[in-house]
C-alpha positions in Angstrom: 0.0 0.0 0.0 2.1 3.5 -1.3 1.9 6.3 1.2 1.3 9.7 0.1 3.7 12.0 -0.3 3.6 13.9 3.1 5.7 11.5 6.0 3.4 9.3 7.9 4.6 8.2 11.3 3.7 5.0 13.5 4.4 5.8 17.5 4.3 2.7 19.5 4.1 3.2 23.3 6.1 0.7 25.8 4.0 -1.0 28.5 6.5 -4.5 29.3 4.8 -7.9 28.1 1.7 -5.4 26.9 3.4 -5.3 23.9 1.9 -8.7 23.0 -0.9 -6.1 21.7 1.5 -3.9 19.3 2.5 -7.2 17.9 -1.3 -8.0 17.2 -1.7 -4.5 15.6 1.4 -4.1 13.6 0.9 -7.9 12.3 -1.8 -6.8 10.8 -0.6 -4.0 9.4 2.2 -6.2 7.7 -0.4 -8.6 6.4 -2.0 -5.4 4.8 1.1 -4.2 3.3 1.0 -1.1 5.1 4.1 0.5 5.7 5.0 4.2 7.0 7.7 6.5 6.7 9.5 6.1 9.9 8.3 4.4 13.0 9.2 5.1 16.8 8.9 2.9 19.4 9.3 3.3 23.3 11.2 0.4 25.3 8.9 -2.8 24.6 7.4 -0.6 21.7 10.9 -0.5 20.0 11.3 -3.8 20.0 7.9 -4.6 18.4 9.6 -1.5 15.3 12.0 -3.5 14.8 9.9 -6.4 14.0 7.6 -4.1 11.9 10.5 -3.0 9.8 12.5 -5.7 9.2 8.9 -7.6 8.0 8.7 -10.3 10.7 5.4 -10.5 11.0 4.2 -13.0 14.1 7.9 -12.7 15.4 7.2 -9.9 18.0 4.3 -12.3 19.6 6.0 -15.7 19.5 9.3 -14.4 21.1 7.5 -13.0 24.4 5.4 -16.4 24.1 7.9 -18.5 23.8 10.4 -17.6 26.5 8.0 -15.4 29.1 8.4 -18.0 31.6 11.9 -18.9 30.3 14.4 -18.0 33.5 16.8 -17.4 31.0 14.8 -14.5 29.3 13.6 -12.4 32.4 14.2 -13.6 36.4 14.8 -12.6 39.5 17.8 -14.9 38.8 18.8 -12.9 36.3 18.8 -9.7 38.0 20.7 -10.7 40.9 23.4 -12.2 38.6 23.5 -9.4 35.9 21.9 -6.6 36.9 19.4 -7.1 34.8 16.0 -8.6 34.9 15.6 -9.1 31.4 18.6 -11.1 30.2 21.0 -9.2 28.2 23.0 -11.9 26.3 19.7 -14.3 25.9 16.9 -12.2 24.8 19.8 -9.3 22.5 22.1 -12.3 21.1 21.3 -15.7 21.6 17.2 -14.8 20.8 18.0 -12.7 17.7 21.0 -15.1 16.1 20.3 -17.9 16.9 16.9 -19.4 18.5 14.2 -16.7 16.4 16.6 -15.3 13.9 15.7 -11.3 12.8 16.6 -10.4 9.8 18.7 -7.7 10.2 19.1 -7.8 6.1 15.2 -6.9 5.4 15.4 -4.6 8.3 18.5 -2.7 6.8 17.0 -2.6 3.3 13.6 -1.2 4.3 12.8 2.2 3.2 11.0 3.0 6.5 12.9 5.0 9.3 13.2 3.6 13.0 14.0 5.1 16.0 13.7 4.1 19.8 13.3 6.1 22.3 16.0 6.8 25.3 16.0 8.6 28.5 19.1 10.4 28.8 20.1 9.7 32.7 22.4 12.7 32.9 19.9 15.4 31.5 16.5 13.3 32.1 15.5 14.3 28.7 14.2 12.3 25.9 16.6 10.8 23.0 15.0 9.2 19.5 17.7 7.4 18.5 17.8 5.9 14.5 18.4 2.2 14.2 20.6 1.4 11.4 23.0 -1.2 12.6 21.2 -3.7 14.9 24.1 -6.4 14.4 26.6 -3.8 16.0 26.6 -0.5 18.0 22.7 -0.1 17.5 21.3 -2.8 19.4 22.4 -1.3 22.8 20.3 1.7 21.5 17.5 -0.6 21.5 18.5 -2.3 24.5 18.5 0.9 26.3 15.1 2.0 25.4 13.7 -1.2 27.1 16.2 -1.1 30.3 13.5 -0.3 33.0 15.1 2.1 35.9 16.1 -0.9 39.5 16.3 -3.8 37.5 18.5 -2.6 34.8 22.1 -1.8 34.5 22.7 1.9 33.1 23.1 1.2 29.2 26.2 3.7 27.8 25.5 4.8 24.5 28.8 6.9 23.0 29.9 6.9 26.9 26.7 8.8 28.5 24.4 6.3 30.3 20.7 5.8 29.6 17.4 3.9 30.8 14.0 3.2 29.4 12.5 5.9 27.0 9.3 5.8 28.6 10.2 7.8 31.9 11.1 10.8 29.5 8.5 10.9 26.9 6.1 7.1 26.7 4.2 8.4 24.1 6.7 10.9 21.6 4.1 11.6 19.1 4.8 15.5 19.8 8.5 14.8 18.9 7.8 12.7 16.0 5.6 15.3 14.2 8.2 18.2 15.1 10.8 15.7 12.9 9.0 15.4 10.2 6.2 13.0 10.4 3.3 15.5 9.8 0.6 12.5 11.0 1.1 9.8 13.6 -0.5 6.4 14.0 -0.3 5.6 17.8 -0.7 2.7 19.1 -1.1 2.9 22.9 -1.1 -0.2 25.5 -3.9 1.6 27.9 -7.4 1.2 27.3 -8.6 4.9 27.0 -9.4 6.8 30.7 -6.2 5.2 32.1 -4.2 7.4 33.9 -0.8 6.8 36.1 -0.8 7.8 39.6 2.3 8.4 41.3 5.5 6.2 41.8 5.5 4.2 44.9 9.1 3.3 44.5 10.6 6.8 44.2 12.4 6.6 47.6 14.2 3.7 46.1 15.0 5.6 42.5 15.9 8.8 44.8 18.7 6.9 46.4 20.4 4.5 43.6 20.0 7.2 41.2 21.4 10.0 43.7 23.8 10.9 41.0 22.2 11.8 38.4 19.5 14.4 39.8 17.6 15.6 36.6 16.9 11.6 35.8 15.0 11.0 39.1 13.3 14.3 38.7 12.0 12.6 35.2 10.9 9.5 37.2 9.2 12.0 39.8 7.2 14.0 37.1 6.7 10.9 35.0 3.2 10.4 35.8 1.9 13.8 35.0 4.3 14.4 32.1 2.5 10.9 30.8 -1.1 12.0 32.0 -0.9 15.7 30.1 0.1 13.4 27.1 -2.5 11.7 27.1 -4.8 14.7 27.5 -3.1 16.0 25.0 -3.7 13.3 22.6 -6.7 12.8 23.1 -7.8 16.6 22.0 -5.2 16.1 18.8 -7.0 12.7 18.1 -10.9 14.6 18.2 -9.1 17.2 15.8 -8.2 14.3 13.4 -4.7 14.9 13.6 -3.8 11.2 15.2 -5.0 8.1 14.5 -5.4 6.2 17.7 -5.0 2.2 18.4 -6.0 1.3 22.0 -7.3 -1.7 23.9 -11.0 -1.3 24.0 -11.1 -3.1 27.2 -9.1 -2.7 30.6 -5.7 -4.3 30.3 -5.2 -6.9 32.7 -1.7 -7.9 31.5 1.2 -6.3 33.8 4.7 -5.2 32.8 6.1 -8.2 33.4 3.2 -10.8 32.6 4.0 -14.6 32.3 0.3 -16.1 32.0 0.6 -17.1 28.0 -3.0 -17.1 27.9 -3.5 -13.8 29.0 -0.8 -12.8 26.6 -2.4 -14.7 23.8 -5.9 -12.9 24.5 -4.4 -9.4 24.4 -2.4 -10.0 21.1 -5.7 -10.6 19.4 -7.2 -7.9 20.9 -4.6 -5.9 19.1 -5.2 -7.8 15.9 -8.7 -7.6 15.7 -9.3 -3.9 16.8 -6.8 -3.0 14.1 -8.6 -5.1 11.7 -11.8 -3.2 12.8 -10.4 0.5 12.0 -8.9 -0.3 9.1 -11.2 1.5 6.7 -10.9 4.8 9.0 -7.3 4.5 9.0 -7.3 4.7 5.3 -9.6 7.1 5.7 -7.2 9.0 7.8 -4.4 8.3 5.3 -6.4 9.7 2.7 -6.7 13.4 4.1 -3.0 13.5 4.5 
């Protein structure tokens, strides 16, 4: 399906295992040959890009299947013996190159853009970072987008460190249309009316992060930066500039679900409710 000739953008917000619904919408979207200009994803939201770009369509959904109650994929063992709760070397190497192969060659050939998003830990501010190489330097861009703040190990990107996207900017629809892309898709993980509330754990944030101030302030402000956003969106999504994609139902799936059922019933969701706006997407496309 050819885009017209203004940039189209697809934003794809984080959320942990509740990406198992991006997967359902952007498989879909693959099956439709629909591609956009560039696409931007936040932590678990860049990961699921990456899929959309290099054309791996069900590979975004059987990976989080597969190994979600794999200890070598995301464990408390795992944190205490890497720092990390989400294995580094399974689910960035051994996943990738050897056990679900990506396709780093379709995903360097495709004509569509990708970026993750970053929190910068020194300035607290929000990086999108092009993907280009994700069998070198790249993937610890990706890597970092996903690294959630206690249970992650700081992720140095050309020496400064950095953490998941989504405490900076979970929803970077603003900064994608002030690059380029004039429209956004946005495919959110929140059924609409969600709102954060504060974090519980910012005591603990406030004292391993003590030395880099501006970050925890990010993580302090986080839930009303996110909240505004969504306020925000919602108007810009009324004015028909936005597309929306959103559970239609409360998500009962948590950041760090392992139930494969409940994962399999939320990928659906995503599948079907994308299937069900299709025509007023390409509606949407249309005014562009």
């Amino acid at each position: 399906m050819q885009i017209p000739s203004k940039k189209l953008g697809l934003v794809l917000e984080g959320g942990g295992m509740r990406g198992v619904y991006t997967a359902g919408v952007i498989d879909f979207l693959l099956e439709q040959n629909f591609l956009v200009d560039g696409v931007v994803g936040v932590s678990a939201g860049a990961v699921q890009a990456v899929n959309y770009v290099a054309n791996q369509p069900k590979r975004g959904f059987r990976v989080i299947a597969t190994y979600a109650n794999d200890k070598r994929y995301m464990s408390l063992r795992s944190l205490l013996l890497t720092g990390d709760i989400f294995n580094k070397e399974f689910c960035y190497d051994r996943i990738p190159n050897e056990l679900d192969p990506f396709d780093y060659a379709s995903f360097e050939a495709s004509p569509v853009k990708c970026y993750a998003t970053v929190t910068n830990v020194m300035t607290g501010e929000a990086e999108n970072l092009l993907l280009k190489d994700l069998n070198g330097a790249d993937m610890d861009k990706l890597r970092a987008s996903g690294s959630l703040p206690l249970v992650s190990k700081l992720v140095n990107i050309d020496g400064i460190p950095h953490l998941d996207g989504g405490i900076a900017d979970s929803i970077p629809y603003k900064a994608f249309q002030q690059m380029g892309y004039g429209k956004c898709i946005v495919v959110l993980t929140r059924a609409k009316g969600y709102r954060k509330d504060p974090n519980s754990l910012m005591p603990l944030i406030r004292f391993k992060y003590r030395k880099y101030p501006k970050f925890v302030e990010a993580c302090a402000n986080r839930y009303r930066v996110y909240n505004q956003t969504l306020e925000d969106l919602e108007e810009a999504e009324a004015r028909g500039e936005v597309f929306v994609i959103r559970p239609q139902k409360t998500v009962e799936v948590g950041r760090l679900e392992k139930d494969v059922k409940k994962l399999n019933v939320l990928y659906e969701e995503g599948y079907a409710e994308t299937q069900a706006l299709f025509e007023d997407l390409k509606k949407f496309i249309g005014k562009l």
